[in-house]
C-alpha positions as CSV (number, residue, x, y, z in Angstrom):
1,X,13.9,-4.2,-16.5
2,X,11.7,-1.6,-15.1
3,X,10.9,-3.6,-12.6
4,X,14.5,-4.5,-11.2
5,X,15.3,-1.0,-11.9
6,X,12.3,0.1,-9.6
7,X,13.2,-2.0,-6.7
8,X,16.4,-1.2,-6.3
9,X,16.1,2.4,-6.5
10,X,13.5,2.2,-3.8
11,X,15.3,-0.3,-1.9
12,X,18.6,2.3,-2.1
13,X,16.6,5.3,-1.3
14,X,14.7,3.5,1.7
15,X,18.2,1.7,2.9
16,X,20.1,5.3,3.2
17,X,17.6,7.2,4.4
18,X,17.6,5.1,7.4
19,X,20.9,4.9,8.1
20,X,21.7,8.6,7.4
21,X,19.3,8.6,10.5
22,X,21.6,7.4,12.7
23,X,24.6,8.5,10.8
24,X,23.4,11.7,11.7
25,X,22.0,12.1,14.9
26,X,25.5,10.0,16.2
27,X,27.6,12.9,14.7
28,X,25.4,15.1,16.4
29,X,25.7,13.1,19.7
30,X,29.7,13.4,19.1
31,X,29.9,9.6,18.7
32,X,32.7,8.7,16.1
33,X,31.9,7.0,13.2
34,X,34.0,4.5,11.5
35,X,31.8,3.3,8.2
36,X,28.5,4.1,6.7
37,X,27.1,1.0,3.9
38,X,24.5,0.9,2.1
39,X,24.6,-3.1,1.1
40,X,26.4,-6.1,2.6
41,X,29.0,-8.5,1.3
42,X,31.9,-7.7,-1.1
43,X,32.6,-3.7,-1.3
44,X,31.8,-1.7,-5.2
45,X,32.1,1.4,-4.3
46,X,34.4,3.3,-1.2
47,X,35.4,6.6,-0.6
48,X,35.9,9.1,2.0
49,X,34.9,12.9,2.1
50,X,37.6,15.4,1.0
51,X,36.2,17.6,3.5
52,X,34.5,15.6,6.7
53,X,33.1,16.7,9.5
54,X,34.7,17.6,12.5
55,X,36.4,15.0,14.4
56,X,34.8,12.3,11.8
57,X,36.5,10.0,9.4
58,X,33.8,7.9,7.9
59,X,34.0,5.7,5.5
60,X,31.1,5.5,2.8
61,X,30.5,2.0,1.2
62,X,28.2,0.7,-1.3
63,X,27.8,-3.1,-0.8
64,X,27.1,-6.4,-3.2
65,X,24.1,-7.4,-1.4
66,X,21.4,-4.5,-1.5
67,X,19.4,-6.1,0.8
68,X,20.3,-3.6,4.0
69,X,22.9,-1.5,5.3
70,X,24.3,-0.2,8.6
71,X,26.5,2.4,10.5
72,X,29.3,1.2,12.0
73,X,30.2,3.3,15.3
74,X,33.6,3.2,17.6
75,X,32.0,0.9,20.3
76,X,34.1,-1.0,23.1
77,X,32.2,-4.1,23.2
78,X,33.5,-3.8,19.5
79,X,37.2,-3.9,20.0
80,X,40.1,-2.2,21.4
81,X,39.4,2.0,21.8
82,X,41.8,4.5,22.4
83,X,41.3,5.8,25.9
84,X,41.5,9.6,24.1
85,X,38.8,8.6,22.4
86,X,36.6,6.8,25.0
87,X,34.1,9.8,25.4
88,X,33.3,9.3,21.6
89,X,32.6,5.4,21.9
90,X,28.6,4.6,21.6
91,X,28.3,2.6,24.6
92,X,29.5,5.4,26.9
93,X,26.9,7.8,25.7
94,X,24.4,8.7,28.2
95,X,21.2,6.5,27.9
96,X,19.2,9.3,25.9
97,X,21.8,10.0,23.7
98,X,22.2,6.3,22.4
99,X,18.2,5.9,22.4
100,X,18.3,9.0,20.2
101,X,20.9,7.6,18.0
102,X,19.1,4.0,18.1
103,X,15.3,5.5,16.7
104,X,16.8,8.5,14.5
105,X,16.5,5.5,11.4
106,X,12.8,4.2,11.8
107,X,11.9,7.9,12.6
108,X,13.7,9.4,9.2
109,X,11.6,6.5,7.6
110,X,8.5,8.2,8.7
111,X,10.1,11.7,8.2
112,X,10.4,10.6,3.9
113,X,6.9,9.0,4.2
114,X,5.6,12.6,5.3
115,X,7.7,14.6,2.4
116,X,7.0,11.8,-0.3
117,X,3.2,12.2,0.4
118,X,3.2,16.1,0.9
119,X,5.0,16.0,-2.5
120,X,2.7,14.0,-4.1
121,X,0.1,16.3,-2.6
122,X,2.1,19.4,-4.3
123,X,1.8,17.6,-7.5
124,X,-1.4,16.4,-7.6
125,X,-2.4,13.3,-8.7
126,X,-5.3,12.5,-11.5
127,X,-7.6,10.1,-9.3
128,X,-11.2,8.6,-10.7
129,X,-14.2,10.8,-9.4
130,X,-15.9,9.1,-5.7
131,X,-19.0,8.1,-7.9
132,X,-19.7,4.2,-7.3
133,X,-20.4,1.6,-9.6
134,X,-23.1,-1.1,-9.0
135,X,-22.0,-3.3,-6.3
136,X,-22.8,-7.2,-6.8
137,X,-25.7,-8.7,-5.4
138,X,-25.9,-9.6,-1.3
139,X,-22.8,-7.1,-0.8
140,X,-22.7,-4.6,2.1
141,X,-23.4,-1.7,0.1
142,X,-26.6,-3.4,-1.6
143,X,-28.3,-4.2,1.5
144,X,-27.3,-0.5,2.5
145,X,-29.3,0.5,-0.6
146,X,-26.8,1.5,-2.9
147,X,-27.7,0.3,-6.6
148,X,-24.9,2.2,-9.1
149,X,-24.2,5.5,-9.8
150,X,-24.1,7.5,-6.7
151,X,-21.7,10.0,-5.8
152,X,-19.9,9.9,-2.3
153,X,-19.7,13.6,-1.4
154,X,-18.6,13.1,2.7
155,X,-17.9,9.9,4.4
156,X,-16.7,9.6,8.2
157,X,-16.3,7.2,11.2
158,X,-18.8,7.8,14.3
159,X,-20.9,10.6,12.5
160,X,-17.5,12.8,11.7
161,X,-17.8,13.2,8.2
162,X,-15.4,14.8,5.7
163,X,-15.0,15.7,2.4
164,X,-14.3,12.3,0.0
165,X,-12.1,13.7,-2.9
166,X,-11.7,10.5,-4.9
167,X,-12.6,7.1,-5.4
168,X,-9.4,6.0,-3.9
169,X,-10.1,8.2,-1.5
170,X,-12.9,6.6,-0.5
171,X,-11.5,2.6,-0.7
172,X,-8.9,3.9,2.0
173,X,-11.2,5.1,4.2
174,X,-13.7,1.6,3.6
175,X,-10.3,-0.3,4.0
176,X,-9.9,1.7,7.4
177,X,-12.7,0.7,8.6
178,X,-13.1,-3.0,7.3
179,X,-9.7,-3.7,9.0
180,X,-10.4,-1.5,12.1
181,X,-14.2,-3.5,12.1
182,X,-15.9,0.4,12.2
183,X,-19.2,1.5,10.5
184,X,-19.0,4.2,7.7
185,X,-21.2,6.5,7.4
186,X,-21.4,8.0,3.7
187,X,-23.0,11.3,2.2
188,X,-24.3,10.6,-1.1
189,X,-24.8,13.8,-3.0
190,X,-28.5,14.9,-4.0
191,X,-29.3,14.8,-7.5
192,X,-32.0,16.3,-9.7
193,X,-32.9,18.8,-7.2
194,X,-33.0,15.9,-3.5
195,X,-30.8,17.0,-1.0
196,X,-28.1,14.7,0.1
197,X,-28.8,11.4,2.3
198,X,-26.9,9.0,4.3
199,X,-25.7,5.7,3.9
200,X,-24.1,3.5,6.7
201,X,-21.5,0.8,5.6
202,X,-21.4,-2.1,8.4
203,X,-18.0,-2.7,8.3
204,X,-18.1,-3.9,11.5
205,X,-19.5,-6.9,10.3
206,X,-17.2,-7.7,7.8
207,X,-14.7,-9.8,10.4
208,X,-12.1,-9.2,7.8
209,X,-8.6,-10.2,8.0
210,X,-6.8,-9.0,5.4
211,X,-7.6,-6.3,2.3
212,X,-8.0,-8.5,-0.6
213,X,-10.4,-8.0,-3.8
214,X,-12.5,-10.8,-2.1
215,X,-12.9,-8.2,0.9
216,X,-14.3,-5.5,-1.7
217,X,-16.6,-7.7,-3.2
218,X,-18.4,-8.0,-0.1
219,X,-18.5,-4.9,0.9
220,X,-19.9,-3.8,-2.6
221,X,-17.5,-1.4,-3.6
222,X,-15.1,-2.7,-6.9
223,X,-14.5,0.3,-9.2
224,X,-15.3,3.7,-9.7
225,X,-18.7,4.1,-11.9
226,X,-17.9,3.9,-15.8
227,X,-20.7,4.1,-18.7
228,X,-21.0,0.4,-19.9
229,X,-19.6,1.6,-23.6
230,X,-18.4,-0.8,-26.0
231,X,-14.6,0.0,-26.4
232,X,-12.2,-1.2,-29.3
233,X,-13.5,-4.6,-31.2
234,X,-11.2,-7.6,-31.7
235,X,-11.6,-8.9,-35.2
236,X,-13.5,-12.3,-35.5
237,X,-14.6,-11.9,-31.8
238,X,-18.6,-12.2,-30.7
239,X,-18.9,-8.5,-30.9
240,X,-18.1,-8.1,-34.1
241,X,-19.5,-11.2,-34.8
242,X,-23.5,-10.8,-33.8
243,X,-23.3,-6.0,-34.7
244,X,-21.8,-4.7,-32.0
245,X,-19.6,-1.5,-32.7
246,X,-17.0,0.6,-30.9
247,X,-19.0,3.3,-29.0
248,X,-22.2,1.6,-28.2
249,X,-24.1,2.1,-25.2
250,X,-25.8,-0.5,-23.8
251,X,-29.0,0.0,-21.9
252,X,-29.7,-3.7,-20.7
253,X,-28.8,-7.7,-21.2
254,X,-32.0,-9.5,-21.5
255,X,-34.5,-8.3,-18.7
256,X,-31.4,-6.7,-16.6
257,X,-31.4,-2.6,-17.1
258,X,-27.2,-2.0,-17.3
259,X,-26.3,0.5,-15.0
260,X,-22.4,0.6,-15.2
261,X,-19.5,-1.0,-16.8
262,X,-18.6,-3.6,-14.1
263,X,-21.8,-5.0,-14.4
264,X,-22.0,-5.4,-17.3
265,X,-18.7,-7.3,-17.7
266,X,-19.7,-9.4,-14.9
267,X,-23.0,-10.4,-16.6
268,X,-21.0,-11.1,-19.5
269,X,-18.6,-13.2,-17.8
270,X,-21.7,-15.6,-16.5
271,X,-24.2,-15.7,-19.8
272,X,-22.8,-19.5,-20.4
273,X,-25.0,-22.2,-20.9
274,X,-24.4,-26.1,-20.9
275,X,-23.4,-26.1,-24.4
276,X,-21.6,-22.5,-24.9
277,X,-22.5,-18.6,-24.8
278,X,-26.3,-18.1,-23.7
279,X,-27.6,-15.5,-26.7
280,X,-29.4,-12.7,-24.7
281,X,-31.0,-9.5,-26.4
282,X,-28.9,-6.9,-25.7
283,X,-30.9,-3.0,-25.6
284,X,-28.5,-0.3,-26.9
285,X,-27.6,3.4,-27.8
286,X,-26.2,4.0,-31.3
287,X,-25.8,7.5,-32.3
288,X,-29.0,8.8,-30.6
289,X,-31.2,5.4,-31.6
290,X,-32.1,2.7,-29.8
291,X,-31.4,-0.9,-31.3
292,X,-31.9,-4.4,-29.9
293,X,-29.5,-7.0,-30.7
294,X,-28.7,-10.8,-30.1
295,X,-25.3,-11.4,-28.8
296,X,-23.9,-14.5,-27.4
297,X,-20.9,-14.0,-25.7
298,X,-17.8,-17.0,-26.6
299,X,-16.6,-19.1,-23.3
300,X,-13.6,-19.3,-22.2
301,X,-11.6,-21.8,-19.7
302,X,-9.4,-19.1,-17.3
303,X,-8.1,-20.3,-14.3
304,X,-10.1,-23.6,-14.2
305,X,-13.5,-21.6,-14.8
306,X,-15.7,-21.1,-17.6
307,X,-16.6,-17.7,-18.3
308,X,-17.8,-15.4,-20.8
309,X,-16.3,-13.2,-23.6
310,X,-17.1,-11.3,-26.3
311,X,-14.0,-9.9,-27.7
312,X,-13.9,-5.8,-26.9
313,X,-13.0,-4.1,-24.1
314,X,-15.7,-3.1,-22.4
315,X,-16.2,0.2,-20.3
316,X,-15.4,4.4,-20.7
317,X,-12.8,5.6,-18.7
318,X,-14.1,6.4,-15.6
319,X,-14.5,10.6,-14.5
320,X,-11.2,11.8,-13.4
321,X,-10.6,14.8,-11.0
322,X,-7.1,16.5,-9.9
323,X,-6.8,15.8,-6.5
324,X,-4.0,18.9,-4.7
325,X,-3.5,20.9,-1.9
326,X,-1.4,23.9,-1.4
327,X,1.9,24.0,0.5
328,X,1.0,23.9,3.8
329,X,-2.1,21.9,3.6
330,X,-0.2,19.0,1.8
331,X,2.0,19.2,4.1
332,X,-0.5,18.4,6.6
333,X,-2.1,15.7,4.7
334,X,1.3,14.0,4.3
335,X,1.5,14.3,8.1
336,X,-1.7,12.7,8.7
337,X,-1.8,10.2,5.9
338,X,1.6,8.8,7.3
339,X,-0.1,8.5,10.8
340,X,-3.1,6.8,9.2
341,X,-0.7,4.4,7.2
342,X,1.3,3.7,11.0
343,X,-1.6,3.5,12.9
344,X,-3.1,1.1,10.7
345,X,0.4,-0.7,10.2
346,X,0.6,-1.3,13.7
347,X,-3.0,-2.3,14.4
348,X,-2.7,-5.5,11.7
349,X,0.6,-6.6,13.2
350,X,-1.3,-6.6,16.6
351,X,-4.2,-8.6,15.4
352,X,-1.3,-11.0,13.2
353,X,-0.2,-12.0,16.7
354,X,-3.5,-12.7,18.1
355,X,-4.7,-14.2,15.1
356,X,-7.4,-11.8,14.1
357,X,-5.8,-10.9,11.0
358,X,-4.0,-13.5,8.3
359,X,-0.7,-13.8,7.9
360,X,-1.0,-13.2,4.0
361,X,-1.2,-9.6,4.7
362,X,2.9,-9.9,5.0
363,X,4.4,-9.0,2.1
364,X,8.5,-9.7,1.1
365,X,10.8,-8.7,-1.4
366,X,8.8,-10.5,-4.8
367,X,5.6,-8.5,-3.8
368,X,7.3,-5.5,-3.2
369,X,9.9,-5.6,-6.5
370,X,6.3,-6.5,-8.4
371,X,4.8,-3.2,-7.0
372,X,7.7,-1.2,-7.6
373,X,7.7,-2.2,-11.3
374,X,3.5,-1.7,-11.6
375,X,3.6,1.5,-9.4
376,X,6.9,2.7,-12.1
377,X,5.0,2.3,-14.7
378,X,1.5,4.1,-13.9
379,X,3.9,7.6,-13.8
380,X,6.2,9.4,-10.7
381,X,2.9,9.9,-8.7
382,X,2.1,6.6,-8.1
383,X,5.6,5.8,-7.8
384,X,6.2,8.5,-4.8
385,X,3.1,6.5,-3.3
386,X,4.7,3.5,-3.1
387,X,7.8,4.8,-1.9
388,X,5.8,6.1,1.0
389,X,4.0,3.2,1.9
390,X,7.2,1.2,1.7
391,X,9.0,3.6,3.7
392,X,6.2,3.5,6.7
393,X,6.3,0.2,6.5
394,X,10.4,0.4,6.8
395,X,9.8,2.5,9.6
396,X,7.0,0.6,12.0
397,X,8.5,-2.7,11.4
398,X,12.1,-1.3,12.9
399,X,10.6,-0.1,16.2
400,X,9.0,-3.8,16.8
401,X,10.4,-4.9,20.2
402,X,12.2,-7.8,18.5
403,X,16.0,-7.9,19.6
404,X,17.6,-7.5,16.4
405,X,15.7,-4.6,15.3
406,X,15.8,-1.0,16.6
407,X,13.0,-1.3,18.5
408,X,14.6,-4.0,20.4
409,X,17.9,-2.0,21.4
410,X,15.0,0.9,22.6
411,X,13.7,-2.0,24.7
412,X,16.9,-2.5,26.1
413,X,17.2,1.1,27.3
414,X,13.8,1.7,28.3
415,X,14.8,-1.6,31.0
416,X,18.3,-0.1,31.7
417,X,15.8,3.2,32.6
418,X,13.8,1.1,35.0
419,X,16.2,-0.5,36.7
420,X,19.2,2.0,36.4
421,X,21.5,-1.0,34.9
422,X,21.9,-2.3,31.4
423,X,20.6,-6.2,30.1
424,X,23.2,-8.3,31.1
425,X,25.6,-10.2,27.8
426,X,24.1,-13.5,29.0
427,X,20.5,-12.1,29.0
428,X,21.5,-10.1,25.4
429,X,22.7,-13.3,23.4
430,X,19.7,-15.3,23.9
431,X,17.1,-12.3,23.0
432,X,19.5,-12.0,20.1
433,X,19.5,-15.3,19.2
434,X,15.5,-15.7,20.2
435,X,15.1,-12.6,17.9
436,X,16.7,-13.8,14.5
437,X,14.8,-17.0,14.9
438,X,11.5,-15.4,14.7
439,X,13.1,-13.0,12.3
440,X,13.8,-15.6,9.9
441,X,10.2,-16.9,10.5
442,X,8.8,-14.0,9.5
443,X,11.1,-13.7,6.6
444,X,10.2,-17.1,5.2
445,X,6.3,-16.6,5.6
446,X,6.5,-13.3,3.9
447,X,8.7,-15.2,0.9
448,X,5.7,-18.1,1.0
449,X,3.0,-15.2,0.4
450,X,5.1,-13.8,-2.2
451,X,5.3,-17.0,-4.4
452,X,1.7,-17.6,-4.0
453,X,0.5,-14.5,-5.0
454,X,2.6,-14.2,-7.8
455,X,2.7,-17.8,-8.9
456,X,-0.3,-19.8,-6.7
């Protein structure tokens, strides 16, 4: 339920913040406007203000099918208009007037992307602390001599480094620069009296195509360091089973020191032998003693592999730290943030098309319901986050040049600016019709990404 309720509160938000757009900027531009919806199909909800604007007399609709919504303006290429009211038909607006109109809704998109992330800035948000845990094997940050336990105090493209507040933080910047095939440079903070050094994360040879966990994994950079301390014990499980308690610290598996908790959960997951759980002697930390005990984990069958468990939950929380800014400087971060977000946007639809980037990166309406419900339940922060992102999203995909979007009418005027008349109807139906074709293409690979990650 919190899921359903999550998506369509986000889709309703997203839907009427783009329309008021145009609704707005047309009343502005003294068009007439005959009906605002938010929905298609059969009508729910109708009414008109007991007070409207000037020279307005809008109708406000709420439609069965949430999936949209648009502003219906007094347009002759629309139907008969009375000739006293010709000068308030759209289509005999002068050109700026009508482009204005036209990006007002992908621009209030991007206006609510910079207020939902200032707000969330206001707020402040409880983030884990940029301190890394110990990346696997053969990864980027291995070869760039990273071994666990570091903390990122400045990182920065081209030798321009800034302050890293978090460890998510941090994975934006290294998905930045993975996507955007740049080199990070990171400032690990000095400890135990050595200054600070730097680190330099090739991303640039990472080729990646799209920011998956896979991606991560090769960079070296999964989760934020947490002590590898044995949580709460299942009863019956191998823990309990061969001493293990809630609280322990262990030092090392075997001849392995243990440096963090994701390493030790993946060593757990692969000490299996031919015939079961490989028993390793596991060095740990019990109330301010050192102990040594055999465990051998239980194997389980999950998604076609073998792997190991040992029934407890393994891992402290990680550091937290209250990432916030004051008024104006979260309003500047939400500024920024929603051009990093569009900048990026638009870079990965560019390499889509020339095929430097996979096509799983598009996400549809399962994805997005699924996030809604996750981000919902994680608290209003995270929430406002997503609403952001979504919202950016809304916004960048609306000024593609495709016919049937926004950005496609803009295209239309910036042709009828070159060449002083507008796109003839002949020319118009078959961009229109060209349009929803690769429209609906879209649409059904972002539906086929959707089922397999939620079902493949």
């Amino acid at each position: 339920m919190l899921t359903i309720v999550a998506f369509v509160v986000a889709l309703g938000l997203l839907i009427a913040v783009h329309e008021y757009g145009h609704y707005r900027v047309a009343v502005a531009c003294n068009v007439k406007v005959i009906r605002f919806s938010i929905g298609f199909g059969r009508a729910l909800v109708r009414w008109k203000p007991r007070r409207p604007r000037p020279g307005q007399d809008t109708e406000f609709v709420i439609g069965a099918i949430p999936l949209g919504g648009y502003v219906r303006m007094l347009d002759e290429r629309e139907g008969p208009v009375d000739p006293q009211e010709r000068h308030r038909a759209f289509n005999t607006q002068p050109l700026g007037s009508r482009a204005a109109i036209v990006a007002a809704g992908p621009l209030a998109n991007l206006l609510l992307a910079v207020l939902l992330y200032s707000v969330v800035n206001w707020i402040g948000v409880q983030e884990p602390t940029a301190v890394l845990g110990q990346p696997p094997a053969s990864s980027l940050a291995a070869e760039a001599g990273l071994r666990g336990g570091e903390r990122i105090s400045r990182a920065g493209f081209e030798g321009d480094l800034d302050a890293v507040e978090s460890f998510e933080d941090l994975r934006w910047r290294i998905t930045r620069g993975a996507l955007d095939g740049r080199d990070l440079t990171l400032e690990v903070a000095g400890a135990n009296g050595r200054p600070p050094h730097e680190v330099v994360l090739p991303l640039s040879r990472m080729g990646a195509k799209e920011a998956d966990p896979g991606m991560f994994r090769r960079i070296g950079v999964l989760a934020p360091f947490t002590r590898p301390a044995i949580g709460e014990l299942l009863s019956g499980g191998a823990a309990e089973r061969d001493g293990l308690r809630q609280g322990d610290l262990v030092l090392a598996m075997g001849a392995d020191e243990i440096v963090d908790a994701q390493q030790l959960r993946e060593r757990i997951r692969t000490a299996i032998g031919a015939d079961g759980g490989r028993t390793e002697a596991w060095r740990i930390e019990r109330d301010g003693r050192v102990l040594t005990l055999d465990v051998t984990p239980d194997v389980r069958e999950e998604g076609g592999q073998r792997i190991g468990r040992i029934g407890a939950y393994v891992g402290a929380p990680p550091e937290m730290v209250t990432v916030r800014q004051g008024p104006v400087d979260g309003l500047w971060r939400g500024a920024v943030k929603t051009w990093e977000v569009s900048a990026l946007t638009v870079r990965m639809m560019g390499k889509m098309l020339i095929g430097e980037a996979s096509i799983r990166n598009i996400s549809g309406p399962l994805t997005i319901a699924d996030y809604a419900g996750k981000s919902a339940s994680l608290g209003l922060t995270q929430y406002l986050v997503f609403l952001a992102l979504i919202s950016v999203s809304l916004g960048v995909l609306n000024l593609m040049p495709l016919p049937v979007l926004d950005g496609g009418h803009l295209m239309y005027y910036l042709w009828e600016a070159l060449t002083g008349k507008g796109v003839s109807d002949a020319w118009m139906e078959r961009l229109q019709r060209g349009g929803v074709a690769l429209l609906l293409v879209m649409m059904s690979i972002a539906l086929f990404n959707d089922v397999n990650r939620l079902f493949g």
